[in-house]
C-alpha positions as CSV (number, residue, x, y, z in Angstrom):
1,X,-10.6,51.8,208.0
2,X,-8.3,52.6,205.3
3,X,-4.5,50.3,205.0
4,X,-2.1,52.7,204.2
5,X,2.1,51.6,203.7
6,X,3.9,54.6,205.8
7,X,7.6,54.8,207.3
8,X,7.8,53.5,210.7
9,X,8.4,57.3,211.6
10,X,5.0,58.1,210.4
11,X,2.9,56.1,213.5
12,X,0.5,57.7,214.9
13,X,-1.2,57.0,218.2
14,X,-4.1,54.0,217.8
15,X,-2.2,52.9,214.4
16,X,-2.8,49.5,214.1
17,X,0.3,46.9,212.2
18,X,1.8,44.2,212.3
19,X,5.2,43.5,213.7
20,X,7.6,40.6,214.4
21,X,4.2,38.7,213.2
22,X,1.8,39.9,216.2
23,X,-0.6,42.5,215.5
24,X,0.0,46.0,217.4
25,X,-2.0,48.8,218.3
26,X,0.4,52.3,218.9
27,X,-0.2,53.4,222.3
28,X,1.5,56.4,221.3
29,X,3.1,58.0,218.3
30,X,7.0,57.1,217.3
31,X,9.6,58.8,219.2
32,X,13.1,59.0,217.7
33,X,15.3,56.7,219.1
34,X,19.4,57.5,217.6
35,X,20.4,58.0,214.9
36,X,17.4,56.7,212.1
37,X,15.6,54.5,214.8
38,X,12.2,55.3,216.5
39,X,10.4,53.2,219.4
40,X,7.0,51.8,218.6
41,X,5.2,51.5,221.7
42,X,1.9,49.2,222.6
43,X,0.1,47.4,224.5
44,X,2.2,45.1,226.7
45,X,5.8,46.4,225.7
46,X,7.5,48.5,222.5
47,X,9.9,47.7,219.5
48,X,12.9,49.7,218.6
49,X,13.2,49.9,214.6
50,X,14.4,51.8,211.6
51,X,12.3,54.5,210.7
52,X,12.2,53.7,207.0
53,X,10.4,50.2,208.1
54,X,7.5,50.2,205.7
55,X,4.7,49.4,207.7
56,X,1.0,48.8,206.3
57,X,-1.5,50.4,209.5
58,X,-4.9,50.3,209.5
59,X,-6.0,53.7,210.5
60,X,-9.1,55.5,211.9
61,X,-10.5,57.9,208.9
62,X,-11.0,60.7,211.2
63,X,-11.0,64.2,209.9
64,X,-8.3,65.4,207.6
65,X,-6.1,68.2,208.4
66,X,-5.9,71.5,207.0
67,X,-3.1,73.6,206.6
């Protein structure tokens, strides 16, 4: 399971981080939340933060996409 540094904006559903010093699993990719905020939702609540947060997920390798 790769660690990869993205922008809050960039979390994907079953992204696993660390936040406010618990561990999180995304429940759901962010949503946009005013003006250059997004929610982070997970098990057992979610988290409203800027979506330039630099978070470091650990994320299933699944396949890549193709454009």
């Amino acid at each position: 399971m790769p660690a990869l540094t993205i922008p809050a904006r960039d979390v994907r559903q079953g992204d696993r981080f660390s936040l406010h010093g618990f561990r999180r699993t995304a429940s759901d990719g962010a949503w946009p939340w005013g003006e250059g905020s997004v929610t982070l939702h997970f098990e057992g609540g979610y988290a409203i933060v800027s979506a330039d947060t630099p978070l470091v997920v650990n994320r299933d390798g699944g396949a890549p996409c193709s454009a």
